[in-house]
N, C-alpha and C positions, 0 to 999 in steps of 0.2 A: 351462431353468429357472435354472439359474447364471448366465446373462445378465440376468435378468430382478432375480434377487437382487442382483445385482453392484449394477444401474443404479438400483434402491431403495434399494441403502444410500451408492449416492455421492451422489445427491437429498436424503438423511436429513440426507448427513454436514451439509448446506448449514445445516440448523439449528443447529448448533454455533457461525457467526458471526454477525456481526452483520445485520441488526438481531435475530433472535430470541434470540442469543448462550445456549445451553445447549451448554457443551462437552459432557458426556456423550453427547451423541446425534452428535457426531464419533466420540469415543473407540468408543463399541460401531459404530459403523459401519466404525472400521479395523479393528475386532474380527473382524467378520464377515467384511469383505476379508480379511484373512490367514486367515481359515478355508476360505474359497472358493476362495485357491492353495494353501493343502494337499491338499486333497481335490483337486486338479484333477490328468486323470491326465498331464496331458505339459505340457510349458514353452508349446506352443501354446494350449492350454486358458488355460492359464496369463494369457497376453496376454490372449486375448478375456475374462478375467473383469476386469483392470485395464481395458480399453479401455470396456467399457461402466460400469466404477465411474466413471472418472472423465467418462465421456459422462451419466451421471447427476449429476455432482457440477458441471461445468460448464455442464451443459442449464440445471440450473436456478440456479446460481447466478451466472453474468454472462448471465442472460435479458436485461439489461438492455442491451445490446449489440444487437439487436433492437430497440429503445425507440429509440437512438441514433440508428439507420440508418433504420429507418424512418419515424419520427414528426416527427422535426428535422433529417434527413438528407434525407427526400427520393427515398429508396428504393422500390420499386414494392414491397411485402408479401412477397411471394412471393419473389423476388431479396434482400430481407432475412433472412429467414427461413430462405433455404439460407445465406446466408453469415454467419448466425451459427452452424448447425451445422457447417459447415466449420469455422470457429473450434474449435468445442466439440470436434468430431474429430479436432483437431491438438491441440490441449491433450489430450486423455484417449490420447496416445500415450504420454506420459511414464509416466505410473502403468500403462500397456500394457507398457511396456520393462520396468518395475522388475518386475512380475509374470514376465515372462521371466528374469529376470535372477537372484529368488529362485530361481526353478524350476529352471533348471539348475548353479545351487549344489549344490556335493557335501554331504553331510551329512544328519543327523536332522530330521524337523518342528522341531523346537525351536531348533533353530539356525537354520534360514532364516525362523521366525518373528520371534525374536527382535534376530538380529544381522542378518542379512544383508536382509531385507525393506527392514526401519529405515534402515538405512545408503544401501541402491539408492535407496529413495524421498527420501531427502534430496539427493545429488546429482545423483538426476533433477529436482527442484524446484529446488534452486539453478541446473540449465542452462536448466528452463524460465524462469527470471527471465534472462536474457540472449540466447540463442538468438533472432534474428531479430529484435533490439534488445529482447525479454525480455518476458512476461508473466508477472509474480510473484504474481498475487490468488491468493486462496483457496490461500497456501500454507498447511498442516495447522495450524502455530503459534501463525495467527491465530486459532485457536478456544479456544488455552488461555492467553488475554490475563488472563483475572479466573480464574485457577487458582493452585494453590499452583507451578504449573510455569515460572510468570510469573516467575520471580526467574532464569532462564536468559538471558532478553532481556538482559540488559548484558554478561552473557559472551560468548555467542555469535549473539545476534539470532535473529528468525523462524527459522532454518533450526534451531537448536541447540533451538527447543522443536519443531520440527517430530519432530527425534532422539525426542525425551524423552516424545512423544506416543503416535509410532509405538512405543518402546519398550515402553511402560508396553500398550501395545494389545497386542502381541505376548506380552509376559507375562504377561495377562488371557487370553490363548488357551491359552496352556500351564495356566494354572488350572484352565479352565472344560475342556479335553482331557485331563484327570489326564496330564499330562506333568510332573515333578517341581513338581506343586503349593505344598509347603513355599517351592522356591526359585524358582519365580516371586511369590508373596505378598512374600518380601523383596526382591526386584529391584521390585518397585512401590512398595512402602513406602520406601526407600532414594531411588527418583527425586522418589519424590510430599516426602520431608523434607528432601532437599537443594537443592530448589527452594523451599523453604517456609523454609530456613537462609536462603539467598541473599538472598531479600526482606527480609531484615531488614540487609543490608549496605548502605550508602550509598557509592555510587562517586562521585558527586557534590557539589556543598554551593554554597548561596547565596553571591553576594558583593556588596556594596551595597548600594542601597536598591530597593523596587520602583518599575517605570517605569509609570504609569496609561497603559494602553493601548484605544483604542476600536476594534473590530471590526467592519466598516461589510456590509448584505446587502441591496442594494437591492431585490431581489424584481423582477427584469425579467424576466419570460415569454421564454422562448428564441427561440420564434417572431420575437417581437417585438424579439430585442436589437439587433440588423442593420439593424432597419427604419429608413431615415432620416427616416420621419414621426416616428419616436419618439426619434429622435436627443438632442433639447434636453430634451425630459423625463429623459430618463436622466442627462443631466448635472444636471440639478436636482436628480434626489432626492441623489443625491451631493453635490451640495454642501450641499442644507440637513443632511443629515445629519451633514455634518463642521464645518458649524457651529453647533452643537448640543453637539458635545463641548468640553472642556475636557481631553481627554488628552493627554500628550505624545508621544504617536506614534499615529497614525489608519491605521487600516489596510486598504484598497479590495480586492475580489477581481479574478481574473482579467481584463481586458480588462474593467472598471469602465468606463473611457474606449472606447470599441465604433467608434474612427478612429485613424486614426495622429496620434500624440500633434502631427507636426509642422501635420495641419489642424486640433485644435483649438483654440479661439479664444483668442488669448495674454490676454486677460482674466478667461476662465474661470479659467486656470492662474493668476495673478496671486491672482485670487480664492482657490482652494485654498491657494496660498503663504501668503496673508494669516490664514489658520486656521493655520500652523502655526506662524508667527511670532507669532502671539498668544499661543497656549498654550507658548509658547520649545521647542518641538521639531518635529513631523517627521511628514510623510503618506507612505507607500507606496503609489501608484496600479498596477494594472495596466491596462498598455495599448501597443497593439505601437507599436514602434521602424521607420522603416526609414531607410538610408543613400542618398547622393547615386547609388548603384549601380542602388537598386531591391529589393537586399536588405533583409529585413523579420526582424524576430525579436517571438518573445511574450514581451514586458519588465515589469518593473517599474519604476518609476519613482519616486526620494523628490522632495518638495517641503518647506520649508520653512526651519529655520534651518542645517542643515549645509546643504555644499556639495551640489551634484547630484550623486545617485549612480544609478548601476542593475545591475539584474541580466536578462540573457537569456537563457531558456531554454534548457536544455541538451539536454534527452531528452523527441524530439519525439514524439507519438501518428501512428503508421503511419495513411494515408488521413486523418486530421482536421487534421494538420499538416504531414504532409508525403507526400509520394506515393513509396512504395520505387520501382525505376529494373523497369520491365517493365509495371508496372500503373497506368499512364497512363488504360488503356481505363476502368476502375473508375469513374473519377469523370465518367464519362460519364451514370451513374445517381446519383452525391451531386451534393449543394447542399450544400457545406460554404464557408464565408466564411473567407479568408485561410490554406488548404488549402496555402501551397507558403513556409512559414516556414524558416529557416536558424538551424544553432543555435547558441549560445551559445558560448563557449572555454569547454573542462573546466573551468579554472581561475578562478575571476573574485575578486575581493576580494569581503568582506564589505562589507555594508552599513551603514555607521558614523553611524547617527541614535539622537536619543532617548539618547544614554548607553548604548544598547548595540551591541554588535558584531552585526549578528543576518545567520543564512543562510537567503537568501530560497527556496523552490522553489516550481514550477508547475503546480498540477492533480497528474496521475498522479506528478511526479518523488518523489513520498515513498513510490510502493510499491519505491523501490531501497533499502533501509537502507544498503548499503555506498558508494552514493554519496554518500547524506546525509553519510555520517559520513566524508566529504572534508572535510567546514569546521569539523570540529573536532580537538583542542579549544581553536581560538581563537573562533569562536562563542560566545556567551552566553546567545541565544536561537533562535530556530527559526521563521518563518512561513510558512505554506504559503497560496498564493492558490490559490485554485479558479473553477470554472463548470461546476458538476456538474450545472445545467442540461438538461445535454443529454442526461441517462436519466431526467427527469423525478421521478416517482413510484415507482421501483422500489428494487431493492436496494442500486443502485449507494452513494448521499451514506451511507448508513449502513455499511457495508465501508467506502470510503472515510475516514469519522473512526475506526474501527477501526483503519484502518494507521497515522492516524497516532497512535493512542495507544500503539501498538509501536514507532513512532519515536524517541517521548519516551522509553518505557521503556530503549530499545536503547542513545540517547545519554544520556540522566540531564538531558535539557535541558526546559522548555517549550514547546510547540510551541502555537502561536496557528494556526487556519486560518479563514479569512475567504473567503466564497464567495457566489454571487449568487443563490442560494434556498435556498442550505441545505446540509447543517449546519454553518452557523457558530458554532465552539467554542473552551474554551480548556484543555488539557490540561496537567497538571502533570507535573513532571519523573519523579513513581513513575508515570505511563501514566493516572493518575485524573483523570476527567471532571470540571473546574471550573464549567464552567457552558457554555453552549450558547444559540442561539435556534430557536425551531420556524420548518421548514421551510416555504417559500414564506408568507412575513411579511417586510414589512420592521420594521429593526431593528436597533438598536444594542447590541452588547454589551460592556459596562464588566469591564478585567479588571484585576486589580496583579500583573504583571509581572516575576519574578524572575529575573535575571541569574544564571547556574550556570557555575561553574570547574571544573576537574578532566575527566578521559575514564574512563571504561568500557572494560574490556578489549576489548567488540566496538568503541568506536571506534579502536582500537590495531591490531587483527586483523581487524576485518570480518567478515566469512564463513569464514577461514581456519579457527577453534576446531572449528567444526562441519564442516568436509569432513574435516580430521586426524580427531576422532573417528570420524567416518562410516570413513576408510579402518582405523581401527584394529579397529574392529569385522567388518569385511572380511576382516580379516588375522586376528583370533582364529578367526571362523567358518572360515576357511583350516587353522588349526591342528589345529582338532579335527578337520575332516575327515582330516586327515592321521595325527591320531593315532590315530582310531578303525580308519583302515584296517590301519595298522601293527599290531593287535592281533590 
């Protein structure tokens, strides 16, 4: 029965982000997990009640991982279908460890509820975003994005409201457990108005004028983007679509251009040059790169009146872009196009078009905040190209502009994301949705574009605010068990 609760309420927590986005039904579902390792009679139990919360929490919320492999991948059903619960079974180890990890804490229910839970389960999420080049979705934070908890994001990013979640959940246990009720009521009140302070700070601020920006979504069927009968069409909607605008920077999604940019036809590219030379700035195409080696990378590319710039991806997608060193045999069952890319240098300049400095990233690179926030604060603006295409109709494009409005929040920047069915949007620098186009539509979206100075303490610190906390919280729960023993 505790497994069964566990894998309901990690399934539940899923409504909490996007697209359904009702935090409260995260909140009471950490609720419930921290009520299910109390009650649970050994550190074992313990695990097995994290392991199927979070095999509930990831079954259903990267279903679309499934979508991927199977539907556009090329995957036989059934070989899909296990190896996205393989996925779902290694991800729900994390929240399996941190239930071990409360449980064998010395101490009262109230202190492994409240400190030590909170604390395990953010450093287990912070290793889940790196460990095995990192899968950071569905960390807890992102369901208190439109909360008053929201104003933690510049301080310390995703992980620091992931703290402030689990906290506030933890203290809601001791309420609803008459365990010193008074003083969990103000341990919640205290988190819930100091996040609700915080939002009214401005770490950030405009400087110059707005850059009219067009956000280009040509609506190519996945199926179909590869296909070279559809080759010439795809470069057409793209270009009528950029000639069309009058912005001074045009902005193309991921592999926009579906060949390496050196065979497409130097007239087409002439062509695109000649829209940005008109409007006196600057296109951003994506479209892979490769060198006279053979080496290939997933690039970006400007055209227009600055000089040629680009950006190449730095953090590749395991199996979609690059194959890890043992599992060769894998893509024996995908169909994946351009599967064996090379990445980027950490470091690469910004992109100096259009009058702003902007840092470009690719598809997933925006669920790392702490790498984002490598290009500032001499960044001004933020774009992310995408091809979320490839989970089609499911959760994925919606999580997806979710992270990146914790992005914008995290840096204090705007964040433009431009993608080939969707959602293409444009997020302002407090995390708030500007505008957007509906999914699988082509379409143009028209934004003004504000240049942002200044850093945010998480662009200063990163992740470090929220692991310090996490271990301080560590170290109190340490104290009192110590002191309570002493007595």
């Amino acid at each position: 029965m505790r497994a069964v609760l566990a894998a309901v309420a990690g399934a539940t927590a899923v409504g909490g982000f996007a697209p359904l986005e009702q935090p409260l039904l995260a909140l009471a579902s950490c609720v419930v997990l921290l009520h299910l390792w109390q009650v649970a009679p050994s550190p074992r139990a313990a695990f097995g009640v994290g392991f199927w919360f979070g095999l509930g929490l990831f079954g259903a919320g990267v279903s679309w991982v499934f979508v991927s492999l199977a539907r556009f991948g090329g995957m036989p059903a059934p070989l899909a279908g296990l190896a996205t619960l393989g996925l779902c079974a290694y991800l729900a180890l994390y929240p399996a460890c941190t239930g071990w990890l409360q449980a064998r804490a010395p101490g009262p229910p109230w202190v492994r509820a409240t400190l030590v839970a909170p604390a395990a389960w953010v450093v287990l999420e912070w290793l889940r975003g790196w460990v095995l080049t990192g899968f950071p979705w569905l960390a807890m934070g992102y369901a208190a994005i439109d909360t008053p908890l929201a104003g933690y994001a510049p301080l310390g990013g995703v992980y620091l409201l992931s703290l402030a979640t689990l906290a506030c959940a933890g203290a809601l246990w001791c309420l609803l457990s008459g365990q010193g009720r008074a003083q969990a009521a103000v341990a919640v009140g205290l988190i819930v108005a100091a996040g609700a302070a915080l939002q009214t700070v401005r770490w950030t601020a405009p400087i110059g004028v707005a850059t009219h920006v067009t956000l280009l979504q040509g609506n190519v069927a996945q199926d179909l983007k590869f296909d070279p009968a559809r080759y010439a069409r795809t470069l057409e909607t793209y270009a009528q679509l950029a000639e069309l605008s009058q912005a001074r920077l045009i902005v193309m999604p991921e592999t926009a251009l579906p060949r390496f940019l050196d065979l497409v036809e130097p007239a087409y590219l002439e062509r695109l040059d000649a829209v940005g030379r008109r409007n006196g700035g600057d296109l951003l195409i994506g479209a892979p790169l490769r060198d006279a080696s053979g080496r290939y990378t997933n690039s970006v590319v400007s055209l227009g009146t600055s000089r040629r710039q680009a950006y190449h991806k730095v953090h590749l997608v395991p199996f979609g872009e690059f194959v890890p060193p043992g599992f060769g045999w894998v893509m024996r069952w995908l169909s994946v196009p351009l599967s064996d890319f090379s990445s980027g240098a950490r470091d690469q300049p910004l992109l100096e078009v259009a009058g702003q400095r902007v840092a470009v990233n690719v598809c997933y690179e925006d669920a790392f905040g702490a790498e984002i926030a490598r290009a500032l604060p001499a960044a001004t603006l933020l774009v992310n190209v995408s091809n979320v295409a490839w989970f089609g109709d499911s959760l994925a494009p919606a999580q997806h502009l979710e992270i990146a409005r914790m992005r914008a929040l995290e840096t204090g920047r705007m964040v433009l994301t431009a993608t080939n069915t969707g959602i293409t949007a444009a997020i302002g620098a407090n995390g708030a949705l500007l505008g957007r186009l509906p999914q699988f539509a082509q379409g143009r979206l028209e934004i003004a574009a504000l240049a942002f100075g200044g850093a945010t303490p998480f662009v200063r610190l990163g992740n470090s605010l929220a692991l310090v906390l996490a271990a301080v919280l560590l170290a109190a729960a340490g104290l009192i068990a110590r002191l309570q023993r002493g007595r």
